[in-house]
C-alpha positions in Angstrom: 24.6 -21.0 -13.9 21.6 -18.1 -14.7 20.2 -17.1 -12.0 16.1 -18.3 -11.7 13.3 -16.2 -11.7 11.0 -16.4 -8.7 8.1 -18.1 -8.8 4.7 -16.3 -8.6 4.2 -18.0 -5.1 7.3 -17.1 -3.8 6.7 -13.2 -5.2 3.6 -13.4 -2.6 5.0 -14.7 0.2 8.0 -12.5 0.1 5.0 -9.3 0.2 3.3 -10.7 3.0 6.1 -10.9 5.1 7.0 -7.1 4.1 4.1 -6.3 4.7 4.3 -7.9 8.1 7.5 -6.4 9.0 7.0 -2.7 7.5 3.8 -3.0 10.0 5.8 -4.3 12.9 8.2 -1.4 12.7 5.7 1.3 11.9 3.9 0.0 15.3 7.6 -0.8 17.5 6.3 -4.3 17.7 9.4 -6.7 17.8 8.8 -10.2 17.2 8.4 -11.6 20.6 5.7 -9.0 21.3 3.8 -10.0 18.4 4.3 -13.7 19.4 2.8 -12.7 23.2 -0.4 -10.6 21.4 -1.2 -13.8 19.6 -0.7 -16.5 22.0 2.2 -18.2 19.7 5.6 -19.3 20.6 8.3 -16.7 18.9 9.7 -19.5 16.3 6.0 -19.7 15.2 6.6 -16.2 14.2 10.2 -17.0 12.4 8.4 -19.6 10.9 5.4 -17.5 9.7 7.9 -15.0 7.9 9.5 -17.2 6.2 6.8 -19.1 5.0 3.6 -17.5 5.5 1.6 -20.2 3.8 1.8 -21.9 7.1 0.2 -19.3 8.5 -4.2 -19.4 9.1 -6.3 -17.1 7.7 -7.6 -16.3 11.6 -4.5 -15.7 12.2 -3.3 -13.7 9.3 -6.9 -11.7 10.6 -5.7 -10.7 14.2 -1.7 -10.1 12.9 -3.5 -7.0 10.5 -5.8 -6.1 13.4 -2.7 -6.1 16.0 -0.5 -4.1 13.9 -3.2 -2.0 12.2 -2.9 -3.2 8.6 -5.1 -1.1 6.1 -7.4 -2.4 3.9 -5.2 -1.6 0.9 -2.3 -3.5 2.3 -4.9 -6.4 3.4 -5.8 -6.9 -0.1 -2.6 -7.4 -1.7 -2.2 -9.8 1.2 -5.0 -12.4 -0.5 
């Protein structure tokens, strides 16, 4: 069976969660400190990585202010 492409959808939500993670390891964040910064259980987090369409913008908002995101990685975030 050929193997499918990705879809364009799935292409972005596979950056945001690199970006996410690249960010959590430049800062030494694990998960579960993330998870205690923004008030969220730590399956919220799982959750959020693996589907970060879940995920609120106000939320998406304090994750890039917590870890320090810059504005270059923000934008392909949107």
């Amino acid at each position: 069976m050929p193997k499918l492409k990705p879809s364009t959808e799935e292409l972005e939500n596979r950056m945001v969660s690199g970006i996410i993670e690249k960010n959590m390891i430049i800062q030494g964040l694990s998960e579960n400190d993330l998870a205690k910064k923004l008030g969220v259980s730590l399956s919220t987090i799982y959750n959020w990585k693996s589907n970060p369409d879940t995920m609120s913008l106000f939320k998406l908002r304090m994750i890039c202010k917590i870890l320090k995101i810059p504005n270059w990685e923000k934008v392909q975030m949107i």
